[in-house]
Each structure stands twice: as structure tokens, then as C-alpha cells.
C-alpha positions as CSV (number, residue, x, y, z in Angstrom):
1,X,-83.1,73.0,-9.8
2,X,-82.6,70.8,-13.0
3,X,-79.5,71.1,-14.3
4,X,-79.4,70.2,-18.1
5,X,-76.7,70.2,-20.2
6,X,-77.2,71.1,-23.6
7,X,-75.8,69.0,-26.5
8,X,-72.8,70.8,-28.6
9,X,-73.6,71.9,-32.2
10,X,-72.6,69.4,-34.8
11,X,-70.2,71.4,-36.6
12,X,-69.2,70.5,-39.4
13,X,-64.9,70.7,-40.3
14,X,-63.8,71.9,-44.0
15,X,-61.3,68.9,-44.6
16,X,-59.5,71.7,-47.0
17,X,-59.6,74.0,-43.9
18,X,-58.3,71.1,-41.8
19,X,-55.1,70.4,-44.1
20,X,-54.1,74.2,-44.6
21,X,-54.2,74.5,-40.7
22,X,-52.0,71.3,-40.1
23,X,-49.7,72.7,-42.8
24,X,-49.3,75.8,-41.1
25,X,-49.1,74.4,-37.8
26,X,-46.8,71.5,-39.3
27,X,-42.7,72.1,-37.5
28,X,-41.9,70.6,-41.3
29,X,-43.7,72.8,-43.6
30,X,-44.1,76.0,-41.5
31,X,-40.5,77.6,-41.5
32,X,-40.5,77.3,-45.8
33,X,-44.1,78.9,-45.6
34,X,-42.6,82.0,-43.5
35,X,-39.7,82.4,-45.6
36,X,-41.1,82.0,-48.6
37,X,-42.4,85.8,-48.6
38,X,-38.4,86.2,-48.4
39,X,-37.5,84.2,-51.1
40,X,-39.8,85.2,-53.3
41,X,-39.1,89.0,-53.0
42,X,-35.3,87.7,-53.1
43,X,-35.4,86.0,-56.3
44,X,-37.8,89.2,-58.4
45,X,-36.3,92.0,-56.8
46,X,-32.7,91.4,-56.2
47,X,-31.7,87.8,-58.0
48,X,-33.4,88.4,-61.3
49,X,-32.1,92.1,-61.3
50,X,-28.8,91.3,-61.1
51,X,-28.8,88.1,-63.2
52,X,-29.9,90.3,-65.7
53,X,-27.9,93.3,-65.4
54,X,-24.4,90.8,-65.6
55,X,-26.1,89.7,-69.2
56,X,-27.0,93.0,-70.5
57,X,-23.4,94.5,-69.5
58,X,-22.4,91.5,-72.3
59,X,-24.6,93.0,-74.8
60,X,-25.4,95.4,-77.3
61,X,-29.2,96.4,-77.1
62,X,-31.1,97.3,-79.7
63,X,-35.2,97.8,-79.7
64,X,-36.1,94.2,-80.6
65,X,-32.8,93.1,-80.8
66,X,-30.0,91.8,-78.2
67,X,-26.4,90.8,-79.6
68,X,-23.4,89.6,-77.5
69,X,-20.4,91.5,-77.7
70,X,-18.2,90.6,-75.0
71,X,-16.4,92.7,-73.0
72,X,-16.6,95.8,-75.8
73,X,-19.2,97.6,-72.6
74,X,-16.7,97.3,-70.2
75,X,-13.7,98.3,-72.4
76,X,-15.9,101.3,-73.3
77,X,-15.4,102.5,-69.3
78,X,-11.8,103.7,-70.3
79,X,-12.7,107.4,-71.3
80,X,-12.8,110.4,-70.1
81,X,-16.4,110.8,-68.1
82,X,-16.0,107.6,-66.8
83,X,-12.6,108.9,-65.0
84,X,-14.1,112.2,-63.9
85,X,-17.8,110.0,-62.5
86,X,-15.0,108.0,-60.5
87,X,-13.0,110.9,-59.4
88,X,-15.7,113.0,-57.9
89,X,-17.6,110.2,-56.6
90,X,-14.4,109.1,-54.5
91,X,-14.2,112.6,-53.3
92,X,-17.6,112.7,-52.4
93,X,-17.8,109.8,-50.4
94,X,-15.0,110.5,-48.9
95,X,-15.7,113.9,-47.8
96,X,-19.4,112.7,-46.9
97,X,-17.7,110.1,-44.3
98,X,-15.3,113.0,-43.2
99,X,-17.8,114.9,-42.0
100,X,-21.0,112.5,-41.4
101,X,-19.3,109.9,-39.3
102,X,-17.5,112.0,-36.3
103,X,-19.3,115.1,-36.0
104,X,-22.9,113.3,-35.8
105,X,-21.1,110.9,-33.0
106,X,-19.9,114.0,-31.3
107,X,-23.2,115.6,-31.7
108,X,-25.3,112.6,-29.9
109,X,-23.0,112.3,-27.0
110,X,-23.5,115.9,-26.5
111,X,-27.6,115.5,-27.0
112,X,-27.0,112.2,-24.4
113,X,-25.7,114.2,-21.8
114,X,-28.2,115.2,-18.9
115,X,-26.5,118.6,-18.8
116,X,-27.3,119.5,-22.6
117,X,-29.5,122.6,-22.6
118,X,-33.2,121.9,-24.3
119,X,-31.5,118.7,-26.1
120,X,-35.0,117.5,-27.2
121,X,-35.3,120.8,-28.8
122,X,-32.5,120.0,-31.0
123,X,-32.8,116.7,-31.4
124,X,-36.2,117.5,-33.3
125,X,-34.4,120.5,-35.3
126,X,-31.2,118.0,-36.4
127,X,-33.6,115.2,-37.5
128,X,-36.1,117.7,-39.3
129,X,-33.9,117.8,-42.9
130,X,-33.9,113.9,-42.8
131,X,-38.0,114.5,-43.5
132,X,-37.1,116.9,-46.2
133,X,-37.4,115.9,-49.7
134,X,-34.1,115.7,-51.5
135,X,-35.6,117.6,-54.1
136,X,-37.1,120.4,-52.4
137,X,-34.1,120.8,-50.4
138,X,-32.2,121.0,-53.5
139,X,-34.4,123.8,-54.7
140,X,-33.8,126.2,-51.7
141,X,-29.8,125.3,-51.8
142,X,-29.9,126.5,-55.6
143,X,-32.2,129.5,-54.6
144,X,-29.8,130.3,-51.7
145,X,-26.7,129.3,-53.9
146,X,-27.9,131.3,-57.2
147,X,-25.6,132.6,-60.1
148,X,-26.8,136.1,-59.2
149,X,-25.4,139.0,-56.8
150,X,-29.1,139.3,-55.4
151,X,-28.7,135.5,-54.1
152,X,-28.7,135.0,-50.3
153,X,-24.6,133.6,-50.1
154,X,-23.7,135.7,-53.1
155,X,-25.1,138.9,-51.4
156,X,-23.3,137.6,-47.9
157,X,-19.8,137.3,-49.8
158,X,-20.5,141.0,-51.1
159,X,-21.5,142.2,-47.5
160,X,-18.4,140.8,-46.5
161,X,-16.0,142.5,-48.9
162,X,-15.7,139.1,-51.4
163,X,-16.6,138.7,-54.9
164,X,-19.5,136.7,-56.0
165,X,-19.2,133.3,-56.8
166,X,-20.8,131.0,-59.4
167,X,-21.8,128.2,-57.4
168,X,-22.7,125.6,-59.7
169,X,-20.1,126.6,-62.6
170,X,-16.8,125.8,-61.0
171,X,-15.4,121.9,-59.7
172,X,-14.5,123.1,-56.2
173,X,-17.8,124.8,-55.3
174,X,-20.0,122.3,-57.0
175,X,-18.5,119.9,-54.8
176,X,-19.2,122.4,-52.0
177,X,-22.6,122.2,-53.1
178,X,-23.5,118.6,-53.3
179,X,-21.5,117.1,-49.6
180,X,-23.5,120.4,-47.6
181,X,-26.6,119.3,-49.3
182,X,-25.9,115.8,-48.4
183,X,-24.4,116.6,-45.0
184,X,-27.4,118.7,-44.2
185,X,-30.1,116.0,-45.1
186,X,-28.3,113.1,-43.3
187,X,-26.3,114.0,-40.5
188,X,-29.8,113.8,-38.5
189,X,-30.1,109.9,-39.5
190,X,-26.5,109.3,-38.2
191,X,-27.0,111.0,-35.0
192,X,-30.2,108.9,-34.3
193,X,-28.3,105.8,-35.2
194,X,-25.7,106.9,-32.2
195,X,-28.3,107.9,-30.0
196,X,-29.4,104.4,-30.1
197,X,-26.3,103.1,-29.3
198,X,-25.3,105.4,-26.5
199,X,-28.3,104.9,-24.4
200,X,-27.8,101.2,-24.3
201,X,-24.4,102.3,-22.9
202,X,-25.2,101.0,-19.2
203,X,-24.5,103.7,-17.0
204,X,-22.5,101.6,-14.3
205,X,-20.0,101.2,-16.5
206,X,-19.5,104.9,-16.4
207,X,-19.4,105.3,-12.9
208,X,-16.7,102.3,-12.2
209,X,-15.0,103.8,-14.1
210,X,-15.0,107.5,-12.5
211,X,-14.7,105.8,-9.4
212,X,-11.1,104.2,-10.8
213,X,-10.5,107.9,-11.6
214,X,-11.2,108.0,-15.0
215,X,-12.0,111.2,-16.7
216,X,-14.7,112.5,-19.5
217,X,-12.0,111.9,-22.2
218,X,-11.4,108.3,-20.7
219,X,-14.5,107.2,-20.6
220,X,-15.5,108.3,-24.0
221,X,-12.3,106.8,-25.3
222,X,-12.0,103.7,-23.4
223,X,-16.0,102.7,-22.8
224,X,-18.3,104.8,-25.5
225,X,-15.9,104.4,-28.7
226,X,-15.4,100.5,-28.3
227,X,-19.3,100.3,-27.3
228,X,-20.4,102.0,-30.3
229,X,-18.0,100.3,-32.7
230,X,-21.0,98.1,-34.1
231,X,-23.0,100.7,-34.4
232,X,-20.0,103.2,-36.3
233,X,-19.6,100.3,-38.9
234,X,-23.1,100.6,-39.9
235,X,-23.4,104.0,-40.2
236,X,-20.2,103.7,-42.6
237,X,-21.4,100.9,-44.2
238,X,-24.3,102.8,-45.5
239,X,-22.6,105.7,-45.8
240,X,-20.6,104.3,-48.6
241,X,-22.9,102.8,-50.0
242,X,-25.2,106.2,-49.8
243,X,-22.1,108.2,-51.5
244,X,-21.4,105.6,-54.4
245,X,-24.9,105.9,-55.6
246,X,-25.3,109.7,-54.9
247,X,-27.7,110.7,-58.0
248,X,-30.3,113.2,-56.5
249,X,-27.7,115.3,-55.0
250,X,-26.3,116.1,-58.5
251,X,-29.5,115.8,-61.0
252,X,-31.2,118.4,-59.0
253,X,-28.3,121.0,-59.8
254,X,-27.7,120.0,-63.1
255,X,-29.6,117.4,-64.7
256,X,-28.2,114.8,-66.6
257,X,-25.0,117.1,-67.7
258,X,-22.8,119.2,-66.1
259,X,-20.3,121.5,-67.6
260,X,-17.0,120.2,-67.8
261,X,-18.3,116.7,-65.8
262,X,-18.2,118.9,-62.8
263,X,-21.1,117.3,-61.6
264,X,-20.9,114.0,-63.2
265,X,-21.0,111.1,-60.8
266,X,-21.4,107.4,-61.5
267,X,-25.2,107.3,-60.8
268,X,-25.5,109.7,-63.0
269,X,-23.1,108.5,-65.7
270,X,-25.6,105.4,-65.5
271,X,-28.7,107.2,-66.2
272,X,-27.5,109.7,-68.9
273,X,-25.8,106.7,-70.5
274,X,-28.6,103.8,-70.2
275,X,-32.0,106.7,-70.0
276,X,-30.5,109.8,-72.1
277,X,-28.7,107.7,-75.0
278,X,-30.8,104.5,-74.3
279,X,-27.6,102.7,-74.4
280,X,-28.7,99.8,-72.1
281,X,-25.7,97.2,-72.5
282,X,-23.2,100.2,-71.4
283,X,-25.2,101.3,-68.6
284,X,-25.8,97.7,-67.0
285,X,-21.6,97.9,-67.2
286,X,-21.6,100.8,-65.3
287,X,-23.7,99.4,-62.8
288,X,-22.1,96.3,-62.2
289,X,-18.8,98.5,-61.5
290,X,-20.7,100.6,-58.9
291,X,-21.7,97.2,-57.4
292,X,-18.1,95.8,-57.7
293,X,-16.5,99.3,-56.4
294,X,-19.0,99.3,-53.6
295,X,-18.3,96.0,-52.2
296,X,-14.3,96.8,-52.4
297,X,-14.8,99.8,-50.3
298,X,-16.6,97.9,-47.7
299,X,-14.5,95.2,-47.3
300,X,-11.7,97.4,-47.0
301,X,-13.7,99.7,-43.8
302,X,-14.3,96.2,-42.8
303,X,-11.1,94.9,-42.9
304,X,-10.0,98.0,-40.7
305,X,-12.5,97.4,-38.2
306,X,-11.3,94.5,-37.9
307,X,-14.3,92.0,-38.8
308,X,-12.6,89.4,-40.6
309,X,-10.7,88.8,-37.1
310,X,-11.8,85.7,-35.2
311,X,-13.5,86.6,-31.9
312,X,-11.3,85.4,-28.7
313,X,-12.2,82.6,-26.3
């Protein structure tokens, strides 16, 4: 038998296609190509933003016309609104953290725990809301929360021997209104985030430690609270930040205004100010404080965690 070997095809290499593969494959050139995607989206989406935003918040926009004026925007902040946007976004976010940092933690190391009845089940049913559309959501809370008797909680209060309230006219109860929606729609999220972090908990650190005679209580103070503390300054981390910009949880109940401001947060004070009034230069000011306030907030929860602290030998 004749063995014959048959020649290789003369191909043919486009020199262009030779130069964009040794770019690519280059150790010089290919770390700036992969970032570049990066830098790109850095410097449209987030670099020019801002840049702009710090020179509108200087200005006094007009259609066709821009004119400096200095810190007359920021000067502007010191009224009323302003105050009451501040006052009921700190209470927000801090009743938001109140109840979305420990009772979602509390929640996943019950859903963690082998002995948990049907904890799947509930899993699924807790992270269900976080699907829901902040919008459509709002609509059932203000069906369920109506003005009238016939509404599902006034109904309950009048079953119950209390007078009706009206939900979305008084300071306390809008509050009421807008940390149970938020609660509600979140406190799935936050429980997934601890789940994650429990179950890389290794479990021989659980049994030393019951074999040093260390009880449930122990444990979860001594091995699952420093294990998750990563983990806990994420979820506050965006939990701030989540509560400084609340806006849907407020424009769904009452649009732009509120009565008496009852409503009025500082996402909100934005839009009315810079969308309703078109009164761009003062809303770019307002915006630059939600950044500003937003970044003192975390550095403070940071601070108390205890990241500035240099890690020991």
C-alpha cells in the first residue's frame, strides 16, 4: 500500500488579520484592549455625568442659555422643603436599616438550619416581592391602604373596634406606608445576600466549637456574626444608598407633591424641582448633596465597622 501524503493548501494570511491577532494576543496591548469596554462606559456614564452635574449646580439654565451664578443653587437649599426632603429621608433610611439589616439575617440563619420546616418553600415566597414591580406593588398597597372604610386595613381597624385611618394624609402613617412597602420588596434581596454568606460558613467550625461546649447563642455570636461581617457591610452599604435615593416608593403614593411634604423626599425634591419647574441648575444642586450626604453616611457605617483599621500581622 502506497502511502502518499498530500500537499497542504496554500492559504493565504490577511496581513490585517495577522496584526489584529498579534495585538490581541500582545501581553502589552491586550490588558488596555479588555479594559477599554470599562473605561469607556466609565468616562459616558459616570465621568461625564457628574462632571456635568458639578457645572450645572453653578448655573442658571435657561432654554438656550446657561449663566453662572455661583453658589446662588446651593444657597437656595436653605428652605423649608429642602428640610422636610432631608428629615424624612433620614428617617426612612434609618428605619429601612432598622428593620432590613437584622431581621433578614435572622431570617436566613433560620432558612440555613436543616431543622427549618419546608425552608425552600419560604425561601421562594420571601424572594417573590423582590420580582415585583415597585409600581404594581405600590398599586395594591394603596388599594389595600385606601382613604375609604370599604378598604382592606381600614375595614380591619373597624372590625377591630378602631377608627379609620387616612393612610396617605397624615406624616406618621405615610411613613408607615413607604418603609412596609420598601421592607416588603427588599427584605428577600437581603436574606439571599446572607444566605450566601452563611453557607460558606464551613461547618467544622461549628462543630469545634460545640465540642468546646459552645452553645447556639455562641456560635452565632462568636463564629456567624464575625463571618458575615463582610457580607452585613454590603447589605448596609446599599441599603443606604437604596434609602437616600428612595423615589418610587413615594411617587407612586403621591406624585411629585405631597400634602404638607409628607411625602417629600430628596429624590423627589430633585425631580419636582429639575422635571416639574424645569429648574435644572437647582436640581443638579440637589443631586450633588444626595451624592455628598451619601458618601458621609457610608464612611461613617464604615468607620464603625471598623474598615479604615489596618489588618494585623
Amino acid at each position: 500500500m502506497k502511502n502518499t501524503l498530500e500537499p497542504a493548501p496554500n492559504k493565504t494570511v490577511n496581513p490585517e488579520r495577522w496584526k489584529i491577532g498579534n495585538l490581541l494576543f500582545s501581553q502589552k496591548t491586550a490588558p488596555y484592549l479588555f479594559i477599554a469596554p470599562f473605561v469607556l462606559s466609565f468616562l459616558l456614564f459616570f465621568l461625564y455625568p457628574i462632571t456635568n452635574s458639578v457645572i450645572m449646580s453653578f448655573q442658571e439654565i435657561l432654554p438656550g442659555e446657561r449663566t453662572f451664578i455661583g453658589l446662588e443653587n446651593y444657597s437656595r437649599l436653605l428652605n423649608d422643603h429642602f428640610y422636610r426632603a432631608l428629615y424624612n429621608t433620614t428617617i426612612y433610611t434609618l428605619l429601612t436599616l432598622i428593620i432590613l439589616i437584622p431581621i433578614p439575617l435572622v431570617l436566613a440563619v433560620i432558612l440555613n438550619s436543616k431543622l427549618t420546616f419546608a425552608r425552600n418553600f419560604f425561601k421562594s415566597a420571601l424572594f417573590i416581592p423582590a420580582l415585583t414591580s415597585t409600581v404594581i406593588a405600590g398599586v395594591i398597597f394603596r388599594l389595600m391602604f385606601g382613604q375609604q372604610d370599604s378598604a382592606l386595613m381600614n375595614s380591619l381597624l373597624i372590625q377591630l373596634g378602631f377608627s379609620p385611618l387616612q393612610w396617605t394624609n397624615n406624616a406618621y402613617t405615610a411613613m408607615f406606608l413607604m418603609v412596609a412597602l420598601a421592607s416588603w420588596k427588599w427584605i428577600g434581596i437581603n436574606i439571599l445576600y446572607f444566605l450566601a454568606a452563611l453557607q460558606s460558613i464551613s461547618k467544622d467550625l461549628y462543630e469545634a466549637a460545640a465540642i468546646d461546649g459552645a452553645g447556639p447563642w455562641t456560635q452565632f455570636r462568636r463564629i456567624t456574626l464575625p463571618l458575615l461581617k463582610p457580607v452585613t457591610v454590603f447589605v448596609v452599604t446599599i441599603s443606604i444608598i437604596g434609602g437616600i435615593r428612595m423615589f418610587e416608593e413615594s411617587y407612586i403614593f403621591w406624585g411629585a407633591s405631597s400634602p404638607a411634604d409628607i411625602g417629600l423626599t430628596l429624590s423627589v425634591y430633585l425631580y419636582q424641582q429639575g422635571f416639574d419647574y424645569f429648574d435644572l441648575g437647582f436640581g443638579a444642586a440637589i443631586g450633588l448633596v444626595i451624592l455628598f450626604i451619601t458618601l458621609v453616611f457610608n464612611l461613617i457605617q464604615w468607620k464603625f465597622f471598623g474598615l479604615f483599621k489596618k489588618e494585623e500581622d
